[in-house]
N, C-alpha and C positions, 0 to 999 in steps of 0.2 A: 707225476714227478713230485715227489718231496720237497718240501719247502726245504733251507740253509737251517732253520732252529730243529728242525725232525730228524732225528738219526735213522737210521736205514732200518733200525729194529726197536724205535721207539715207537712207544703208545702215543695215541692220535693227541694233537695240539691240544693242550687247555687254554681256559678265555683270557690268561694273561700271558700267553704267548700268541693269541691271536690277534691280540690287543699290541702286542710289538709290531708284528705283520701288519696290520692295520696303520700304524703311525708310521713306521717306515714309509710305507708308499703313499701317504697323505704331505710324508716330508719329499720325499723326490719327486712329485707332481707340480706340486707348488710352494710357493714360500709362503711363511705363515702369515694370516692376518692381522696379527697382533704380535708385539715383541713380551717376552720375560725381561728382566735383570735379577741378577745375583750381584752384590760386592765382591770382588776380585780376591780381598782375603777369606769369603768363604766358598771361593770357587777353588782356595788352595788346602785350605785345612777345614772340616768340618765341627759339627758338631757332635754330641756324643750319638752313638746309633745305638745304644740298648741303656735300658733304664740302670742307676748306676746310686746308690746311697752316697758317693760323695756328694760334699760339696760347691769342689772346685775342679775344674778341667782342663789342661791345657795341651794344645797342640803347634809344634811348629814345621813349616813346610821351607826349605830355602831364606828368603827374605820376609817371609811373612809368619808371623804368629797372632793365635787368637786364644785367648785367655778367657772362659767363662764362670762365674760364681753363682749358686744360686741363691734367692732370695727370699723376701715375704709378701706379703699383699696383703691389704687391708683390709676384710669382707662386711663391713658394718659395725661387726663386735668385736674384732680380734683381728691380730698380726697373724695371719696363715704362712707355716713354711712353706715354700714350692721346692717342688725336687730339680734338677737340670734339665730341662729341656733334651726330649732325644729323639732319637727315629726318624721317619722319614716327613712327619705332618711340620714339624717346626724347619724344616729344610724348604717346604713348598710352602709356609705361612711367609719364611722370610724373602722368598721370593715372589710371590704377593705384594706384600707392603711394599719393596725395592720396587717391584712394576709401578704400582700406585704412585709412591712418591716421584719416579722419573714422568710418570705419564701426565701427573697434576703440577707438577715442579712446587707440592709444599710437605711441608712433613705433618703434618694433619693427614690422617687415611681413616675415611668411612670405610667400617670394617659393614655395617648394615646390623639392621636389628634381630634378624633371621639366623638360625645357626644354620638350616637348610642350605639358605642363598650363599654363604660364604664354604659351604661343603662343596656345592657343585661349580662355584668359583672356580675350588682349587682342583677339582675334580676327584674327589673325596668321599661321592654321595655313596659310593658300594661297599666303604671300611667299613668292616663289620657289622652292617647294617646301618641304618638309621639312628637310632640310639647309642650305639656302641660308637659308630661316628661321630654323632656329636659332643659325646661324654670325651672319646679320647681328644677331640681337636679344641673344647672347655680347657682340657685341663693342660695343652700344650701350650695353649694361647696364654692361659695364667703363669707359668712357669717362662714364657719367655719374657712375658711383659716385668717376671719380678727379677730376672735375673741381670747380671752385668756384664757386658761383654766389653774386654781391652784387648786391642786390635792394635801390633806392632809390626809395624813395616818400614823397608829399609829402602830408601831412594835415594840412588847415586851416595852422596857420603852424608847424606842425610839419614838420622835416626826417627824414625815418631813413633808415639805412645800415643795411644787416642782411644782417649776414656767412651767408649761408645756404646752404654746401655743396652740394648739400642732401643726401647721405647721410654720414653721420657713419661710418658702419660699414658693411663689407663682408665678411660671411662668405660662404666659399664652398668647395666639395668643388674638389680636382684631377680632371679627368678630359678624355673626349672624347667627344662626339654624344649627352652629356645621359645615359650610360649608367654613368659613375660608371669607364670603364677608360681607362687610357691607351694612348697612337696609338703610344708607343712612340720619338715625334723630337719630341712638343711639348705643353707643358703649357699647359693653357687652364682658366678659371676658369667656375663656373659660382657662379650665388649661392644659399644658401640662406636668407639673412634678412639684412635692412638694415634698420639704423635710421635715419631723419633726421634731420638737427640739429636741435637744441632750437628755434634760431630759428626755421627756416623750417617746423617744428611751430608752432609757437605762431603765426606768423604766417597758416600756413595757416588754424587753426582760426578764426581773427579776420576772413580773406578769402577766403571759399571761394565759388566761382563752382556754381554746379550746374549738370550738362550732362546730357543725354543720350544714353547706351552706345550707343544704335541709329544714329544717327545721326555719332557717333565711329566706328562698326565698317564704318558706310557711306560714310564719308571716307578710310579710313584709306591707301588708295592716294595721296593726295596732302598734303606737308605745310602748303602752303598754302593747303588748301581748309578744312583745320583749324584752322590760326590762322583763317582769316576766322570761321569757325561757331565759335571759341570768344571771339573779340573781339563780334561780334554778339550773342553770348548775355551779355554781360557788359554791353555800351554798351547795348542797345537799350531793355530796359528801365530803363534810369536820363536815357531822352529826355522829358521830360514839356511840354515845349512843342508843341500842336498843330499851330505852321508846320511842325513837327521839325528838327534839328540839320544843316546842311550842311556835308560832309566834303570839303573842295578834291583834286583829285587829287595833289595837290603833297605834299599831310601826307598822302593815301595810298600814294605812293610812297617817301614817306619813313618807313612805317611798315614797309609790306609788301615794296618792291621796288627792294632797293639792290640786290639781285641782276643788276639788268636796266641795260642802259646807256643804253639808248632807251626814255623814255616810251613811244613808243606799243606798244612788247613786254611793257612791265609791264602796259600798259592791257589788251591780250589777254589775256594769262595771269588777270589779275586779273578778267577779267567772266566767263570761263570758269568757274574758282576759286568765285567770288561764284555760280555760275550752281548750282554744285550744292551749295553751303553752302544757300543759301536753299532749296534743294528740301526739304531734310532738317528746314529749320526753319519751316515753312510760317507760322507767328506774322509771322516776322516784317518789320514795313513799310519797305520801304527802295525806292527806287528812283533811278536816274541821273537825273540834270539837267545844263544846261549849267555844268562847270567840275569835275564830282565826283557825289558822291552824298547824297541826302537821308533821315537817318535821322529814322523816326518813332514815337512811343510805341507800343511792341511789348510783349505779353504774353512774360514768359521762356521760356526753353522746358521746362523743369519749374518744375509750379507749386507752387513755395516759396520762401518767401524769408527764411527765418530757419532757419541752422546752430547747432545746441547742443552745445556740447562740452566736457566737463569740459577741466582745464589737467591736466599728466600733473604728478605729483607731487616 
């Protein structure tokens, strides 16, 4: 019998649909040993997903916008531009730090000295290899660390702007290949600790979304299959009408897919997308209808729902 991802006349499973299979059923066995966080405004609006020469980027979802610009970095000799932060390693880096800082309650995060140790942290160690991993997660991590992210969200008749970096600090050894020597023609940063800005500390500890790692680690091939599983895990259980909440495709394209210049190319990509978010989260109720999609009250997908966190002093 055919697995649910196997079409009846499809070619035999590849390792990243075995790898859903796999976390699926490591999710419905048991609850995970460890929790994720995301910040709730990037569990509504992402980041950019494909490398992009602007500057500046913004998206807004309902109540919530995020606003990012990119910046410079200082490498010894020179102001280095960074490009925007995109794809799917700065979606799993920021959810990283957000674990660490909920897990330590400070915004100080040993990132570690290792570019290895923090690949298979995020579960990372097979992007493109060894190299190509740690080259492309260098230079996500610099690009996130230079850039500025404003995070405007609307509560009850309250407006906030909240200037949130979000890494305030970037310390980092000189080297090459994670081994602490130089190449000898180019200096490249590696980090060894970052802290967050105060705000988007404090606002984290106030809006933290709980996710779960396995199901991140079995996404992590695509970035917006992770916006969907991290928007899902945020909206679904906050549906509590039993008709449940109807999503038009119009404000799904508009949330998920300026990318795309033809509806019906976002609609692909996005039912695809959607196809193995939902594997990973088997909770929860959602299904297509004519115009969009129908959310319905969905159990989270880690069961908690109340984050405690002291305020860092």
């Amino acid at each position: 019998m055919r697995h649910p991802l196997e079409g009846s006349l499809s070619p035999p499973l590849t390792a990243r649909q075995w790898r859903l299979i796999d976390a699926r059923g490591e999710i419905m066995d048991r609850p995970p040993d460890q929790l994720n966080f995301s910040h709730t405004v990037l569990c509504q609006v992402g980041m950019p997903r494909k490398a992009t020469p602007e500057r500046s980027f913004e998206r807004t979802n309902g109540n919530k916008s995020l606003l990012v610009e990119a910046g410079r970095l200082w490498n010894g000799l020179s102001w280095i531009d960074q490009p925007l932060p995109y794809g799917a390693i700065p979606r799993l880096v920021m959810v990283h730090v957000s674990t660490e800082a909920v897990r330590t309650r400070s915004r100080v995060i040993d990132v570690g000295e290792s570019m290895r140790q923090f690949l298979l942290q995020l579960g990372l160690h097979g992007t493109g290899g060894p190299r190509g991993g740690y080259t492309a997660l260098r230079k996500q991590l610099q690009a996130l660390a230079a850039c500025r992210m404003t995070l405007g969200m609307t509560l009850g008749d309250r407006v906030s702007t909240i200037d949130a970096k979000p890494i305030k600090r970037f310390d980092a050894w000189i080297g090459c290949g994670g081994n602490g020597l130089h190449d000898g023609s180019q200096r490249s940063l590696w980090p060894g600790e970052l802290e967050l800005s105060e705000d988007f500390f404090d606002t984290l500890t106030q809006h933290a979304v709980p996710l779960d790692y396995r199901a991140l680690a079995a996404l992590k091939h695509s970035a917006l299959a992770l916006d969907i599983y991290t928007w899902l895990a945020h909206r679904l259980p906050r549906v509590h009408s039993h008709q449940g909440t109807k999503v038009s495709w119009a404000n799904l394209k508009n949330q998920f897919g300026q990318d795309y210049a033809r509806s019906k190319d976002f609609k692909k990509a996005f039912r695809h997308a959607l196809k193995q978010a939902h594997h990973v989260y088997p909770d929860a109720k959602l299904q297509e209808v004519i115009g969009g999609l129908l959310l319905k009250p969905s159990q989270a997908p880690v069961r908690r729902t109340h984050i405690l966190i002291e305020p860092t002093k």
